[in-house]
N, C-alpha and C positions, 0 to 999 in steps of 0.2 A: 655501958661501953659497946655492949656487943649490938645494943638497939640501934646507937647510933650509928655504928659501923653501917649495918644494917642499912638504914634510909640514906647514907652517902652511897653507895652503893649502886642504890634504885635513884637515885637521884641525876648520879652520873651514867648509870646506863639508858634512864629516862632523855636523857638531855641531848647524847650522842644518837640516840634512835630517830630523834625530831629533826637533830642536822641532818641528818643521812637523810629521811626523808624528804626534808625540804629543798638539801640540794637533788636530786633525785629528780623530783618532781618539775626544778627550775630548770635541770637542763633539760630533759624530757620537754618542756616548753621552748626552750631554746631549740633542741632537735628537731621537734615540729615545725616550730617559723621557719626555721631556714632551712627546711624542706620543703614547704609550701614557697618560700620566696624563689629556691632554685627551682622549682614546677614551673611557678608562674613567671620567671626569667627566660625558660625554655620554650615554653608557649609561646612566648611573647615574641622571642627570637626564632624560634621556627620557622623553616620554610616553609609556604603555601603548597599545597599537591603542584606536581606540573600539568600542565593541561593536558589531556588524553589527546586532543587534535589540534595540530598545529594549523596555523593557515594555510601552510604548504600539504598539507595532509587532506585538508578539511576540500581545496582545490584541485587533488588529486582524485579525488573521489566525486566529486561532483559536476564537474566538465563530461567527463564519460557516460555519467549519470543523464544530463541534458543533451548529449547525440543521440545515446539509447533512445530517448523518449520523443524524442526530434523524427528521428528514425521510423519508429514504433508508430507513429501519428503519420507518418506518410503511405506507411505501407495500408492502412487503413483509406486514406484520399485517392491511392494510386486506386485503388479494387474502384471506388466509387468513381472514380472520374474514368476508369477506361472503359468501366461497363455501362456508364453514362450514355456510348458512342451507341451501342446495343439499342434504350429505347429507354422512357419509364417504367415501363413494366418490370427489365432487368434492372433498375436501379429499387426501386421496391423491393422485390424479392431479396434484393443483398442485406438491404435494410434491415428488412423482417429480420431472414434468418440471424444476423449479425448481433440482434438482439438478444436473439437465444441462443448463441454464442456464447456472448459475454457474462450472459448467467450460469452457465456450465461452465465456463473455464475460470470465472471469477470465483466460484463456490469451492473448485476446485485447487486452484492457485493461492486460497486462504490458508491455506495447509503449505503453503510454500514461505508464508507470513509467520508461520506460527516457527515454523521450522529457524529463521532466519533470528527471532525473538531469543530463542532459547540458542541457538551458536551464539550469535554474539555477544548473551551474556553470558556464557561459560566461556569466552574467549577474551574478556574481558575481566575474569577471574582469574584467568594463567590454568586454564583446566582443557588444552588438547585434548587427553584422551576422551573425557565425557564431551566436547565441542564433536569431535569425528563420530563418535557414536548416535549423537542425535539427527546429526547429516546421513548419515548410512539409513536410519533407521527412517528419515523425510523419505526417501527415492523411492523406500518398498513401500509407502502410504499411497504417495502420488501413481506409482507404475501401476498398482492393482484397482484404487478409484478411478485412475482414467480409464484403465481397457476397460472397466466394467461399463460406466456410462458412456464411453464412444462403442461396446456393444449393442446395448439397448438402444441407443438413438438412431444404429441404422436399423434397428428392426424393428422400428414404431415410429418412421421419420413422419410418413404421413399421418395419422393420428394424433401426432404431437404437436405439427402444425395447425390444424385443423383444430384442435383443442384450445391454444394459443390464440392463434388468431379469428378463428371463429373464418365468416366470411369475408373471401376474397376473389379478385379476378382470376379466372382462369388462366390466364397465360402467367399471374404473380405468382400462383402456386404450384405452377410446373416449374418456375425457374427457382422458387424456391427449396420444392423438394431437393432439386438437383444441385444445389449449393451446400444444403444440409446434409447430404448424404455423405459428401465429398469431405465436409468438416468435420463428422465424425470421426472420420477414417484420423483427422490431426492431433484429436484429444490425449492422446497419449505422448504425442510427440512434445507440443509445446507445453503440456503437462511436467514434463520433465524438465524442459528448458527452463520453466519458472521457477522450478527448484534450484539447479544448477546455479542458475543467475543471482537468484535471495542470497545463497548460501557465498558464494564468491563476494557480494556485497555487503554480508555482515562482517564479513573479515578486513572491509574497505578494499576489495578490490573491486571497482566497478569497470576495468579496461577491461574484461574477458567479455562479462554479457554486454558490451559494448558491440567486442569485436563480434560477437553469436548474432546479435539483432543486425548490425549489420550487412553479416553472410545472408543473412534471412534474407533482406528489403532488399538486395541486390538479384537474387536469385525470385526471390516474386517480381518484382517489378520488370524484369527482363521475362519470364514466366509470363506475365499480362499480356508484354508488346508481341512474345510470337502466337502464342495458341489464342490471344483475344484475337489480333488484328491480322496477324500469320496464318492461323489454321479455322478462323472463324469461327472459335468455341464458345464466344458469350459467356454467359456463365460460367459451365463446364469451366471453362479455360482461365477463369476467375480464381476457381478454388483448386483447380489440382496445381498453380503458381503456388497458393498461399499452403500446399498441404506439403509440397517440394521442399520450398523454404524452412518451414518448421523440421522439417525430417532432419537439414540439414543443420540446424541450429541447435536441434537437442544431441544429434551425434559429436560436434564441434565441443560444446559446451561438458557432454561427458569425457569425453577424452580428456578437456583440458582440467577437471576436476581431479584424475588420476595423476597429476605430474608431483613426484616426488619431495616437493617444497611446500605443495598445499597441503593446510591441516588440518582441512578438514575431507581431504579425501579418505576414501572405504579402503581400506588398508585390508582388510580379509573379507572375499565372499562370504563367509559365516555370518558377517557384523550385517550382513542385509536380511538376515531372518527378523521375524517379526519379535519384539520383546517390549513387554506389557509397559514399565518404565517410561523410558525415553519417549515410547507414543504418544504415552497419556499427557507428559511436559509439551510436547508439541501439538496436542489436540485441544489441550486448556487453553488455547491461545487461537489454534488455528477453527476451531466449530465456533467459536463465537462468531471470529471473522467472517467462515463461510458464510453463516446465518445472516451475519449484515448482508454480505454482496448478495447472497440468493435472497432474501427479502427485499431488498435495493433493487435488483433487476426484474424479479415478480413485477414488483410497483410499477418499474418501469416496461414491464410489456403490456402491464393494463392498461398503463399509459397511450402505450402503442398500439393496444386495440382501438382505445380511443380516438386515435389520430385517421387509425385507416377509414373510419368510419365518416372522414370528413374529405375525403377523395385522393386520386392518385396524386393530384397535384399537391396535397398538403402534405403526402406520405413522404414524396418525392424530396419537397424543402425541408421538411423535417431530418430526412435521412442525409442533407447534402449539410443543414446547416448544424447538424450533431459533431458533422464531420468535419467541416470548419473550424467549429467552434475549438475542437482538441488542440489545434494549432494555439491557440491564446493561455489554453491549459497548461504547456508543456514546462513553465516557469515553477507553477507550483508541484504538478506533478514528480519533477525532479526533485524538488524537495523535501516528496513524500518518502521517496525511495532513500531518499537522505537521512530521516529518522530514525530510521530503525539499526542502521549499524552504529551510530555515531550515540545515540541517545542508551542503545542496548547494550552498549560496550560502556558507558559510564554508570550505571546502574550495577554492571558485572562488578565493577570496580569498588561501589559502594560510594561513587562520588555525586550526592542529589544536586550539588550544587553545579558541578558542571551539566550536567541534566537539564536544569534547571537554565543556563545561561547559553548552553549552543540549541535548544528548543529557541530561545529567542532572536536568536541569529539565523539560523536558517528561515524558522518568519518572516523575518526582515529581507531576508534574498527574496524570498515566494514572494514577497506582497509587491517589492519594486520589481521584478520579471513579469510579474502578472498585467501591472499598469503599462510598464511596457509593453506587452507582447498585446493586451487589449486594444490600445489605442492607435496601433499598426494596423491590427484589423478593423479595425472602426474605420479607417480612410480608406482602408484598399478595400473591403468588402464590395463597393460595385462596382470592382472589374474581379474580383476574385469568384464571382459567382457565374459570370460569364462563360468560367470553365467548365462549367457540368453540365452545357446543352439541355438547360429546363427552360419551359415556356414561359411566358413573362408573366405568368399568374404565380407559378412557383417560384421563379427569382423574386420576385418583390414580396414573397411569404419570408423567404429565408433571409432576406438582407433586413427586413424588420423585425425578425426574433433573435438573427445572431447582434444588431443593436443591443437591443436591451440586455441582450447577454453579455457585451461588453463594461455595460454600466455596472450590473448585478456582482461580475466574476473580480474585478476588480479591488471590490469591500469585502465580499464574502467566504470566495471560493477557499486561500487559501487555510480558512479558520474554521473550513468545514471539510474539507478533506485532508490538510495537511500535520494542520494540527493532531488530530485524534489519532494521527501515526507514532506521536511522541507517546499519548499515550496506552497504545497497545504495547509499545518496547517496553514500557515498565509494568506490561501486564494486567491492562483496566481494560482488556479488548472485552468484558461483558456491560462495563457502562455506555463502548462507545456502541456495541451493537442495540442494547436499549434505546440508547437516544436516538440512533440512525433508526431504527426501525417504524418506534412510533411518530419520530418527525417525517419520514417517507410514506407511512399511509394517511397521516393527519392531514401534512399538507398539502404534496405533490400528487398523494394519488387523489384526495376526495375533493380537495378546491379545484383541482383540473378539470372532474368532472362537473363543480358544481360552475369554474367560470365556462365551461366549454358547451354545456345544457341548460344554465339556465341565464345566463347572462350572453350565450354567442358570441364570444370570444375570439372564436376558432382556432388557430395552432398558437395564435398567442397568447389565450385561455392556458395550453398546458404547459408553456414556457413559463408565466408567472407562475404556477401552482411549484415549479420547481424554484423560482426564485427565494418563496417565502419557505421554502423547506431548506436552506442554506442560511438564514436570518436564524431560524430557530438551533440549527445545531450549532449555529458559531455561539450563541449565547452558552448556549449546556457545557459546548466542550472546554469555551475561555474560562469560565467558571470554576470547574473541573482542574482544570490547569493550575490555578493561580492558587486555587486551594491546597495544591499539594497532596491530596490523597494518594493521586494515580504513583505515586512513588513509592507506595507502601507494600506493595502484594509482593509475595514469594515466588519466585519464576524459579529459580533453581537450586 
């Protein structure tokens, strides 16, 4: 009796153990499905992100964007066309120097790139205070590289010259020196301005360095018409307009950086001390840049030895139709300056895919601005060459390389400059300066010399050598793109 007791027992507590379990386990199955069915109900029902730039946003920002650059391009044509009045020789010499210009202020100003990278995507996280601090911390980068090298350039201007360009006419490197001395003196000014300007644009405000390049081009270009044709300064009177302007663009543009609403203004003098961090986030970004634009403009002043080597007249259309040509440029241009807040703010955010789809849109603006703005100059180019009083051996140089540069700028330009702005903002500025680099001495500098030496080419030798150097990076950097990698790097 007590056996059996015994195995009813274990039999019923056996039996109860299995139900419990079993129910247990069924609703536990039950509780999972229809947690995964309300998951995937949710998802399913979920709103999309909202887009980071509205159209209305996206055209607030980019209008101001293409005056700047509209602007920017003129005040470059004004210098060339009123010291035109002067002779070839001053148009040379502006040339020259201008070259070496744009490689000290470019290598320079990449630091205003890098700067602009990292605000906007801490401003695009919700992170003010580390957005002001990397701002604070760009001005004291930019203030101390520029006085140092507009130091050293006036006290090696002529050496520097002379090392650059090797031989030249005597009257080109009197008028040279004398333009270079004058633009050293500005390396700090518009050094600053660059910064000012990035940093206002990462935040999408592009009406300030709108209104800053403006003050400029109004105060040079009136600068030009008294001291060129007023006080008979030639040169002189070229650069202390362009050195005026800047002075006042970078005063304008700091001040408006301090207004109590912007946030990314320097809130304590202290935040402009030097501090290891925040540099080094905007150095990661901005010395690659440099290295591109300083290896880019190297290229292109070996280039430009080579040009002087083939006479005044070819130095003369070369420097008139560089200057031209920027006008065709200003389409894609605009939409370089365009990448970097709008693509650096949605990275901030963590969103690849909007990333991913206003890179393709703003392409789309550069590609049809560019066809546009080419095929304007393709008709008008011979009466637009008219204006720079060159001899009809250098007019008919220039109206036949800024052709082909119509044809070229049109398929290539914006997928070789515009594009690779997308991907610096996500932090690949070391693949684009690789591929800039090696495609600038591969193609433009060594085919220029080999069409220009051994096939006699002449200026339209080193035009194509720069053709086929925009074929090669649009391939690298489309690539690059489509792939997706450039999304992956840690910026901040």
């Amino acid at each position: 009796m007590a056996a059996n007791a015994a195995v009813t027992r274990f039999y019923v507590i056996f039996c109860t153990s299995v139900k419990t379990l079993i129910s247990y386990k069924f609703c536990g199955i039950i509780t999972v499905k229809s947690k995964k069915k309300r998951s995937n109900f949710m998802a399913a029902t979920a709103k999309p992100q909202a887009p980071l730039f509205t159209k209305r946003a996206l055209f607030t920002l980019i209008w101001p964007l293409l005056l700047e650059q509209t602007l920017s391009v003129t005040m470059g044509m004004a210098d060339t066309l009123m010291v035109s009045g002067v002779g070839e020789a001053a148009v040379s010499s502006v040339s020259l120097v201008d070259s070496l210009n744009i490689l000290i202020i470019q290598i320079l100003s990449a630091l205003a790139t890098g700067g602009a990278v990292i605000a906007s995507q801490y401003l695009g996280r919700k992170d003010e205070e580390n957005a002001s601090h990397s701002a604070a911390q760009l001005y004291s980068v930019l203030g101390i590289s520029t006085i140092t090298v507009g130091v050293v350039c006036m006290l090696l201007s002529r050496p520097i010259l002379r090392g650059v360009f090797g031989s030249i006419d005597d009257d080109v490197m009197r008028f040279a020196q004398q333009y270079f001395l004058i633009s050293a003196v500005s390396y700090p000014f518009i050094g600053l301005y660059n910064g000012g300007a990035a940093l206002f644009r990462a935040q999408g405000n592009s009406r300030i360095s709108m209104l800053a390049s403006l003050v400029m081009n109004i105060i040079n270009i009136a600068g030009n018409a008294i001291l060129i044709y007023g006080f008979r300064m030639g040169v002189i009177g070229a650069a202390l307009a362009t050195l005026i302007g800047r002075v006042f663009a970078a005063v304008f543009i700091l001040w408006q950086n301090q207004n109590m609403h912007n946030p990314l203004r320097v809130q304590h003098f202290a935040d402009l001390r030097p501090r290891r961090e925040p540099i080094m986030k905007v150095l990661s970004i901005g010395i690659p840049s440099g290295l591109e634009n300083g290896m880019f403009q190297i290229g292109k002043l070996c280039v430009s030895s080579l040009t002087s080597t083939l006479g005044t007249s070819a130095i003369a259309a070369n420097a008139v139709a560089n200057s031209v040509s920027t006008l065709a440029n200003i389409p894609g241009a605009t939409m370089s300056l365009a990448m970097i807040p709008v693509i650096g703010q949605c990275l901030g955010a963590g969103e690849k895919k909007q990333a991913q789809r206003y890179t393709m849109t703003l392409m789309g603006v550069a590609i049809t601005g560019l066809a546009l703005a080419n095929l304007a100059l393709f008709i008008l180019m011979p009466e637009v060459v008219t204006w720079f009083s060159l001899s009809t051996e250098a007019s008919t140089m220039c109206t036949h390389v800024v052709h082909w540069f119509n044809l070229f700028s049109v398929f290539f330009w914006a997928t070789s400059f515009t594009l690779p702005n997308a991907l610096r903002a996500g932090g690949d500025a070391k693949y684009t300066m690789t591929v800039s680099i090696i495609s600038m001495w591969l193609f433009r500098v060594i085919l220029s010399y080999v069409f220009v030496l051994q096939f006699h080419m002449g200026l339209t030798g080193v035009w194509f050598g720069m053709f086929i150097d925009w074929i090669c990076r649009s391939l690298c950097f489309g690539v690059r793109f489509f792939r997706g990698k450039w999304m992956e790097h840690k910026v901040i």
